[in-house]
py3Dmol code that shows the C-alpha trace and the ligand (Angstrom):
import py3Dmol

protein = """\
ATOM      1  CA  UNK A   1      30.217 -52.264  -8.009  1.00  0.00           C
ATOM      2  CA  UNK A   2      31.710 -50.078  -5.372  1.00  0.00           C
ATOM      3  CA  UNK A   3      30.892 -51.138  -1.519  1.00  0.00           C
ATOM      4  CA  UNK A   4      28.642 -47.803  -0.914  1.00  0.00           C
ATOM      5  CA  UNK A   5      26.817 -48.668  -3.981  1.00  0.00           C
ATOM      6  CA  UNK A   6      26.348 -52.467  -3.135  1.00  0.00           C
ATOM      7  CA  UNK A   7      24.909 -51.329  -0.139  1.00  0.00           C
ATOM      8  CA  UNK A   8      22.820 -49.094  -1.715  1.00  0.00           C
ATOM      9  CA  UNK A   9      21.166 -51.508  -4.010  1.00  0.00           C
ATOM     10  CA  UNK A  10      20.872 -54.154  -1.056  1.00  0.00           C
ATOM     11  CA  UNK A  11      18.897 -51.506   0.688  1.00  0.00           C
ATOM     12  CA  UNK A  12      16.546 -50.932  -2.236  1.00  0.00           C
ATOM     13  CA  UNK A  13      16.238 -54.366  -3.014  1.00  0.00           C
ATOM     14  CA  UNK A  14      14.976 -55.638   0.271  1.00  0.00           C
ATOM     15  CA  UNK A  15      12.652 -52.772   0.344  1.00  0.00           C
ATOM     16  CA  UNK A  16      11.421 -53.532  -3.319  1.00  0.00           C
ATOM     17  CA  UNK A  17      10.924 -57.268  -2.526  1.00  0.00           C
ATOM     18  CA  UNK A  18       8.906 -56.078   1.167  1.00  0.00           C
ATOM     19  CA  UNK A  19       6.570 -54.220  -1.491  1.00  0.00           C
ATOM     20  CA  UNK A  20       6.577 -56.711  -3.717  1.00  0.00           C
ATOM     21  CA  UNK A  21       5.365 -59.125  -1.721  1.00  0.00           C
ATOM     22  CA  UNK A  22       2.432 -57.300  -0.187  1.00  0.00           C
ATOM     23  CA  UNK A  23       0.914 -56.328  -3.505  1.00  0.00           C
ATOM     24  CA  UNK A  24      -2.967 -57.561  -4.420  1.00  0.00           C
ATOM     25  CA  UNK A  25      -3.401 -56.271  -7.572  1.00  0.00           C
ATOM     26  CA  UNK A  26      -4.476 -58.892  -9.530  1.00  0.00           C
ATOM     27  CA  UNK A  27      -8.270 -60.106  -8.211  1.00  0.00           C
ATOM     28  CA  UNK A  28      -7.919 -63.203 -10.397  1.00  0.00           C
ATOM     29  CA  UNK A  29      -4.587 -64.732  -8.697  1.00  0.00           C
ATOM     30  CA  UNK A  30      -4.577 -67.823  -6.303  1.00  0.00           C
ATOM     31  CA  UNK A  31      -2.196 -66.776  -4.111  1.00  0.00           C
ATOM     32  CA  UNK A  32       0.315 -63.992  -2.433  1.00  0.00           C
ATOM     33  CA  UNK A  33       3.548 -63.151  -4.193  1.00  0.00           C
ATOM     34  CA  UNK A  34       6.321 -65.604  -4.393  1.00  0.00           C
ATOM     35  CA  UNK A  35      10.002 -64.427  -4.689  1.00  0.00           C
ATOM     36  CA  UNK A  36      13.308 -66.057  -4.664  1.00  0.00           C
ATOM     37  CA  UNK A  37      14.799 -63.146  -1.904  1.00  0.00           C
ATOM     38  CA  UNK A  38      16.717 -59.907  -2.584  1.00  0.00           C
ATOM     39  CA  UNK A  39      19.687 -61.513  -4.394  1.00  0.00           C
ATOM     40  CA  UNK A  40      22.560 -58.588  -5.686  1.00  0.00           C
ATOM     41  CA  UNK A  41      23.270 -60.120  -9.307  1.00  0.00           C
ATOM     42  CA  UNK A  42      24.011 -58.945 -12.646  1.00  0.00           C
ATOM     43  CA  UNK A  43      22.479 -62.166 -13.815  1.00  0.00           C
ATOM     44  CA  UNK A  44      18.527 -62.091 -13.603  1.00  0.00           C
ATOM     45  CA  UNK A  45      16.338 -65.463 -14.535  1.00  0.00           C
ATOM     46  CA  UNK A  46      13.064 -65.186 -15.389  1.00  0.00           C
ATOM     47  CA  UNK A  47      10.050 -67.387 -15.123  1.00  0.00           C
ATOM     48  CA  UNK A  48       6.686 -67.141 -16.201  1.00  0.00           C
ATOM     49  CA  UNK A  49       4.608 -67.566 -12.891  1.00  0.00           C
ATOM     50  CA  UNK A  50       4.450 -69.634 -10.526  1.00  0.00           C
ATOM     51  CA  UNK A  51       2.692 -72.976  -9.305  1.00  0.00           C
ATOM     52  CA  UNK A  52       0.441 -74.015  -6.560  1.00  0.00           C
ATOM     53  CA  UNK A  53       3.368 -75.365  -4.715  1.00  0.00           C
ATOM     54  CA  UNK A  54       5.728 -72.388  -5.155  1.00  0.00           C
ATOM     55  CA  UNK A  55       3.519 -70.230  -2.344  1.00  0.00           C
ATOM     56  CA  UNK A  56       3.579 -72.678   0.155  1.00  0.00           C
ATOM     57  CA  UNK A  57       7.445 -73.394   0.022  1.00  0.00           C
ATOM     58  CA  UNK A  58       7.433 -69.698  -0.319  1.00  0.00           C
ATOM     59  CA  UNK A  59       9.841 -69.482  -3.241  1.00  0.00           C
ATOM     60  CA  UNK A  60      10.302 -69.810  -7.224  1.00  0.00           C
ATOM     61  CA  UNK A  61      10.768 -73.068  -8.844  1.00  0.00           C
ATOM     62  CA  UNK A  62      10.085 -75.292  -5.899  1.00  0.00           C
ATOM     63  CA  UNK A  63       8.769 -78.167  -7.520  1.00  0.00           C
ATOM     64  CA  UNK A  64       9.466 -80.448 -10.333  1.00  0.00           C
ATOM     65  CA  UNK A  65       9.944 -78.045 -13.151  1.00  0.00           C
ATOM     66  CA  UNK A  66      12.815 -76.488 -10.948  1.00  0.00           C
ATOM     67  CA  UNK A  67      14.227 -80.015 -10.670  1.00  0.00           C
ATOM     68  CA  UNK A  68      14.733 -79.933 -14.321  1.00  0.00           C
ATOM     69  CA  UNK A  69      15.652 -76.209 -14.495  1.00  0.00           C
ATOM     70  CA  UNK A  70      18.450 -76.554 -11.640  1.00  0.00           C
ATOM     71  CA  UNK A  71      19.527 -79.875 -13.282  1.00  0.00           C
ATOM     72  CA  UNK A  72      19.841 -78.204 -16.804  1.00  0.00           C
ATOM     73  CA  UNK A  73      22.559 -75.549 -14.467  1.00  0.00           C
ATOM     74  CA  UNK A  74      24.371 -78.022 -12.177  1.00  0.00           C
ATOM     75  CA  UNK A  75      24.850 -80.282 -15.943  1.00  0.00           C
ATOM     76  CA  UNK A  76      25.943 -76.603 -17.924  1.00  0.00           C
ATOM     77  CA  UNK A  77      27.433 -74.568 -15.557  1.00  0.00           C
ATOM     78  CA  UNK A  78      28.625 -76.118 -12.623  1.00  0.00           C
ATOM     79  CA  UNK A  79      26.128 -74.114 -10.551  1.00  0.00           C
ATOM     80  CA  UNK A  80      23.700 -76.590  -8.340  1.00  0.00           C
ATOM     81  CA  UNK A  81      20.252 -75.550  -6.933  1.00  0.00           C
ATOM     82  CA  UNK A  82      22.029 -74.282  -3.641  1.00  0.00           C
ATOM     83  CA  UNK A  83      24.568 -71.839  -4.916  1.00  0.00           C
ATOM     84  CA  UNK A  84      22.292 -70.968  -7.942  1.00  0.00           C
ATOM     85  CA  UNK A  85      19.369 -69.460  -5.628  1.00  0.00           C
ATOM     86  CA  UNK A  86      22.260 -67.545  -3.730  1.00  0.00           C
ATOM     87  CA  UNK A  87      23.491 -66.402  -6.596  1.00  0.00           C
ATOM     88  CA  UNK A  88      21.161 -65.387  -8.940  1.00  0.00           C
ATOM     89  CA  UNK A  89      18.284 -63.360  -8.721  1.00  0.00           C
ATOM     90  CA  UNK A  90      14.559 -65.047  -9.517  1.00  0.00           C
ATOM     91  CA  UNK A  91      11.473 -63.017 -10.733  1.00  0.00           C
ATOM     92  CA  UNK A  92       8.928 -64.050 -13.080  1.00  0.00           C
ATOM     93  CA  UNK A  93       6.632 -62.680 -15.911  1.00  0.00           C
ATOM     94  CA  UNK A  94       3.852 -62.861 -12.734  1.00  0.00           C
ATOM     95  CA  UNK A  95       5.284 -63.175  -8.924  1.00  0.00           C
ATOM     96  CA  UNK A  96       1.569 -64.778  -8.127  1.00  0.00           C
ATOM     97  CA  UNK A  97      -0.277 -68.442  -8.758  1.00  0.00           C
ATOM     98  CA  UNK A  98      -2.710 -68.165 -11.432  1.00  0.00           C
ATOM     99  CA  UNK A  99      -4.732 -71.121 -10.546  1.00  0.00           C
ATOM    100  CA  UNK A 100      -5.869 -73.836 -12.399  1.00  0.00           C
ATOM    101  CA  UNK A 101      -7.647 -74.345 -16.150  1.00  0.00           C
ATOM    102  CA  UNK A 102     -10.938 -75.925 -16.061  1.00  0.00           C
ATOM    103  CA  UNK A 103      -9.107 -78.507 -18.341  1.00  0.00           C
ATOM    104  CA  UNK A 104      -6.220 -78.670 -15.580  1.00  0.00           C
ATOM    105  CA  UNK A 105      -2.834 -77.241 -16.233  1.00  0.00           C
ATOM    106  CA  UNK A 106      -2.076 -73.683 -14.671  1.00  0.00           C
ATOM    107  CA  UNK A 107      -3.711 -70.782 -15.671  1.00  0.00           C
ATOM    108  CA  UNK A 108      -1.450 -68.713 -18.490  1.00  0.00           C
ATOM    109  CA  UNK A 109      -1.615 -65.268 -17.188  1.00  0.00           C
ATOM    110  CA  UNK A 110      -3.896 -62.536 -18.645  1.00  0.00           C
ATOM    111  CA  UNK A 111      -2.394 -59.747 -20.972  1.00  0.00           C
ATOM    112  CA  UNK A 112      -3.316 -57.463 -17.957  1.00  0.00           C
ATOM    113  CA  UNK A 113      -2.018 -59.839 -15.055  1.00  0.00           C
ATOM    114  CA  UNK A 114       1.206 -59.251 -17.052  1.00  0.00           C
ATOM    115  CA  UNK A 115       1.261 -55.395 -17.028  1.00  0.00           C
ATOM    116  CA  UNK A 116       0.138 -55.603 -13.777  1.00  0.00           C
ATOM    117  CA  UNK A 117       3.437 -57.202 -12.224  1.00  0.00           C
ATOM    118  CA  UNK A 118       5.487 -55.698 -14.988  1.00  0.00           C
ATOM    119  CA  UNK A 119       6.140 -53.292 -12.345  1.00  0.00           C
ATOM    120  CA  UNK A 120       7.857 -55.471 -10.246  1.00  0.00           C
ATOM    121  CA  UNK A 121      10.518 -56.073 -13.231  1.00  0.00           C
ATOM    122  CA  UNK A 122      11.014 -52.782 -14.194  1.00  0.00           C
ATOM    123  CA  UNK A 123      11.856 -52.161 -10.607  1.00  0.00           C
ATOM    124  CA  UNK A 124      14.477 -54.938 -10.511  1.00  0.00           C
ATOM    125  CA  UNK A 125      16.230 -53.610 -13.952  1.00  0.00           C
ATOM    126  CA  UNK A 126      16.901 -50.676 -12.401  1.00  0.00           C
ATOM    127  CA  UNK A 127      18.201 -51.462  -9.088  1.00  0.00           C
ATOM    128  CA  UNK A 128      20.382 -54.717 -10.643  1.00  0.00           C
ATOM    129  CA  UNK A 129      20.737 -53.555 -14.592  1.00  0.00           C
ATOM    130  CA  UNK A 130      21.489 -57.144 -14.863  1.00  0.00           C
ATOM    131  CA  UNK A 131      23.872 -57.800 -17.721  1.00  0.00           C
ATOM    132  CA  UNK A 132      22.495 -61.552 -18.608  1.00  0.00           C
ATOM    133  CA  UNK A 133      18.518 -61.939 -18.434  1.00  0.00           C
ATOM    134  CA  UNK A 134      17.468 -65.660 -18.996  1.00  0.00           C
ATOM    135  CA  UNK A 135      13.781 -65.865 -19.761  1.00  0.00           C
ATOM    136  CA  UNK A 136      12.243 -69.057 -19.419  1.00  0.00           C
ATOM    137  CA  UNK A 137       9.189 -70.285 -21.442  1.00  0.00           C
ATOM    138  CA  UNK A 138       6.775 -68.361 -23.631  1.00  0.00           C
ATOM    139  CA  UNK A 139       5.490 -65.792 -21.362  1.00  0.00           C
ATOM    140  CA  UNK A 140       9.375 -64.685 -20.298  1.00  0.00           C
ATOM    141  CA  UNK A 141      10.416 -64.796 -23.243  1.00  0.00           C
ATOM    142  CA  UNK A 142       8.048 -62.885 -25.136  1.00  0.00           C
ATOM    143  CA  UNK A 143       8.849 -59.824 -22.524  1.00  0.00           C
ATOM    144  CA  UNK A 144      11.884 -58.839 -24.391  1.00  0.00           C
ATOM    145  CA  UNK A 145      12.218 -60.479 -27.733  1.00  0.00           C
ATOM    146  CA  UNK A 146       8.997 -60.650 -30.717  1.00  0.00           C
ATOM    147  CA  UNK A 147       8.162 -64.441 -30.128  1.00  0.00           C
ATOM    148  CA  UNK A 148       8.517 -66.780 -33.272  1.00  0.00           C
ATOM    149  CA  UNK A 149       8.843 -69.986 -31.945  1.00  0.00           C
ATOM    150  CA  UNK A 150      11.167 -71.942 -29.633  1.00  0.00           C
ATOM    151  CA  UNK A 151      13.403 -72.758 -32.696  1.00  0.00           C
ATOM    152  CA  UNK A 152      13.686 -69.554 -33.988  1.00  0.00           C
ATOM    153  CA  UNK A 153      14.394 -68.403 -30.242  1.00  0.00           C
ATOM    154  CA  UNK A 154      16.589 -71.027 -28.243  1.00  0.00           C
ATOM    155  CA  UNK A 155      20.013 -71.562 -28.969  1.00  0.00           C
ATOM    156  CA  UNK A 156      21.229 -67.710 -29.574  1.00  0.00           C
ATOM    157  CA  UNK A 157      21.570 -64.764 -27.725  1.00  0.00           C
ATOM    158  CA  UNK A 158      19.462 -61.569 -28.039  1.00  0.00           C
ATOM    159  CA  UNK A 159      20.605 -57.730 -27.411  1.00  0.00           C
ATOM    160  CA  UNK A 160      18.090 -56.533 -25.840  1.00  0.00           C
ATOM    161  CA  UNK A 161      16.376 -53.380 -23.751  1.00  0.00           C
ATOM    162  CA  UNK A 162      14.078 -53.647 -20.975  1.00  0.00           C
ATOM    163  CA  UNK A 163      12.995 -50.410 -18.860  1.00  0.00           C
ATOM    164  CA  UNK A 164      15.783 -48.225 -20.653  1.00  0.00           C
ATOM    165  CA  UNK A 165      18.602 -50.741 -19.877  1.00  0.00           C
ATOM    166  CA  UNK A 166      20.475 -52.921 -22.523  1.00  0.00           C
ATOM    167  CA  UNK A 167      21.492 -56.292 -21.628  1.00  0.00           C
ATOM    168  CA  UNK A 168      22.207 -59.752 -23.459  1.00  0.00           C
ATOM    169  CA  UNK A 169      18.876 -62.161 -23.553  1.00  0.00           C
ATOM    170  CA  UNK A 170      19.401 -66.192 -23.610  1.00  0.00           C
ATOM    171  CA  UNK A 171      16.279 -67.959 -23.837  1.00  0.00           C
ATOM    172  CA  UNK A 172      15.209 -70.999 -22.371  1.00  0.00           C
ATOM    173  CA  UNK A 173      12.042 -73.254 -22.933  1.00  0.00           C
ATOM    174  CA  UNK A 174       9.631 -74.042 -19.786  1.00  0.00           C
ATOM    175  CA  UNK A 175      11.241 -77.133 -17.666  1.00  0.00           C
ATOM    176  CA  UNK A 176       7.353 -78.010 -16.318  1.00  0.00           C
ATOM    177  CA  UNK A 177       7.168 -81.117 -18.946  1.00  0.00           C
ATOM    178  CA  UNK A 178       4.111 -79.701 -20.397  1.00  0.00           C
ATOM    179  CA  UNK A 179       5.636 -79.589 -23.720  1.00  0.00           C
ATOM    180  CA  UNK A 180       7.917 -82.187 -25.231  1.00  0.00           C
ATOM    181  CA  UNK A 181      10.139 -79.909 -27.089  1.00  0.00           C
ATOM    182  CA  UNK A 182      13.192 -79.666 -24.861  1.00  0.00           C
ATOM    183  CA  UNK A 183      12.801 -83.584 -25.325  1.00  0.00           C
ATOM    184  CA  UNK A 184      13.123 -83.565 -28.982  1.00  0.00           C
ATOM    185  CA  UNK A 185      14.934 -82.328 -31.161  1.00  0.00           C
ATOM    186  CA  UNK A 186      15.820 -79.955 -32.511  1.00  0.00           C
ATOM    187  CA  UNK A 187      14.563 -78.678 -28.978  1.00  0.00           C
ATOM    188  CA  UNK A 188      17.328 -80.933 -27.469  1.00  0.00           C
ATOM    189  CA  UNK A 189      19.971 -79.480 -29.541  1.00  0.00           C
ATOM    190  CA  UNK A 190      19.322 -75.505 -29.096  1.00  0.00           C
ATOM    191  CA  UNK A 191      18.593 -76.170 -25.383  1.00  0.00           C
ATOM    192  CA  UNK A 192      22.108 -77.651 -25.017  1.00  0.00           C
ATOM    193  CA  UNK A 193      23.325 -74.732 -26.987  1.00  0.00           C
ATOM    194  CA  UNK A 194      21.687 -72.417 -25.065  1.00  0.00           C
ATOM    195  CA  UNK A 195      22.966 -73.537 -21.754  1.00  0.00           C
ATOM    196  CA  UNK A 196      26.322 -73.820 -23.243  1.00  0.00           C
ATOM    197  CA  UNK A 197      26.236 -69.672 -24.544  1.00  0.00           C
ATOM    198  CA  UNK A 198      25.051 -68.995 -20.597  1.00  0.00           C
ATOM    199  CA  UNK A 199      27.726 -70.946 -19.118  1.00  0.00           C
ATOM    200  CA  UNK A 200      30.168 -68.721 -21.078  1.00  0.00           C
ATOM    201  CA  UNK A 201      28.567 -65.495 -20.754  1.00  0.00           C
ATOM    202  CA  UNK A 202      30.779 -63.464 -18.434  1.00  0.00           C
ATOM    203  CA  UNK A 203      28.750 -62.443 -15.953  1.00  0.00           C
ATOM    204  CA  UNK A 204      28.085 -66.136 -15.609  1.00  0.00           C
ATOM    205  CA  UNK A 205      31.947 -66.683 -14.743  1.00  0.00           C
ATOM    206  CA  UNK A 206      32.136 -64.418 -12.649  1.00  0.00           C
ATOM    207  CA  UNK A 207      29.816 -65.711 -10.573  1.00  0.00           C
ATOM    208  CA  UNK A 208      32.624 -68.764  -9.730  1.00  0.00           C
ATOM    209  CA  UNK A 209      34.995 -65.918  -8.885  1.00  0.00           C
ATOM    210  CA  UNK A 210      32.805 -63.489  -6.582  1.00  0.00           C
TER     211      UNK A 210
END
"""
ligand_1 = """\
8
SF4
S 0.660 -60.959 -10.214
Fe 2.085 -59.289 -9.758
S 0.903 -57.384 -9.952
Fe -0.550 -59.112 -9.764
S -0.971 -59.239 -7.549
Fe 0.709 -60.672 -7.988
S 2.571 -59.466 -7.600
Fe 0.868 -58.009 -7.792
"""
view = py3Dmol.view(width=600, height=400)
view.addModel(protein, "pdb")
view.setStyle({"model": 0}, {"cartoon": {"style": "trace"}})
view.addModel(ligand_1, "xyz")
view.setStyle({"model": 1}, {"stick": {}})
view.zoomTo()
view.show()
């Protein structure tokens, strides 16, 4: 990207993430917007929401599912917590807290919540038209590619088009320990291949030369 242009899309990035984080739309969330910061990369990850710690540290993956998450990187790619939050750009299928389930365990988001903050992404396509999306869990994933399982899912790489843009999709599963199938396998298997296509994607290796 040319040095006018960077600029450009620094500019509109810090004013899209000011926006972001003063919408309300959603009655039924538990807290304000969380985001990661207005990161320039062609490289977007994205999560499905966040936890009740993530507003209070004030950003994404804060807690112990980003332990495992940044872990999976720094083992794959070289890239530890530190550079990887400088580097790549964090949203989420919803940038709010859902709260909790009566039976505990947070709150999937609604159908609407969804559309709601879908917004937010379409925004972020445009101004980064990131060239490698990684979705994380069920709710990311099912953004941009007809969900049919983890199996079926993890382990390859998707062409894909999100708000008029085409980019390559590598799915992860959730790191929150909830479910036990990036434990077992196969789920241990197509995670490691997984992180193995995202290490040598290219905008991935750039990042080591930027
Ligand atoms: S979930 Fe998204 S759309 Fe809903 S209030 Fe939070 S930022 Fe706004």
């Amino acid at each position: 990207m040319k040095s006018n242009a960077k600029a450009e899309s620094a500019k509109k990035l810090r004013r899209h993430i000011a926006s972001l984080k003063a919408c309300r739309l959603c009655s039924g969330m538990c807290s304000t917007p969380v985001s990661g910061g207005a990161i320039l990369s062609r490289i977007l990850l994205v999560g499905q929401a966040p936890g009740g710690k993530e507003p209070q540290l004030g950003r994404p993956f804060a807690w112990t599912a980003g332990k495992t998450l940044f872990g999976w990187f720094e083992n794959s790619c070289g890239l530890n917590e530190e550079n990887f939050r400088k580097k790549i750009y964090m949203a989420a299928a919803c940038r709010c807290f859902p709260g909790k389930k009566p039976s505990g365990g947070d709150r999937v988001p609604s159908r609407k919540e969804i559309d709601n903050c879908s917004r937010w992404l379409q925004g972020e396509f445009e101004i980064l038209q990131p060239a490698l999306v990684i979705p994380v869990g069920k709710s990311a994933i099912e953004l941009f590619i007809e969900y049919r399982g983890m199996s079926e899912l993890v382990g390859r790489s998707w062409s894909c088009q999100y708000a008029g843009h085409k980019f390559e999709a590598i799915p992860l599963p959730h790191p929150s320990g909830a479910s036990p199938w990036p434990k077992m396998e196969p789920g241990k298997a197509l995670l490691r291949k997984a992180l193995g296509k995202i290490a040598k994607h290219p905008a991935m290796r750039a990042l080591k030369t930027n």
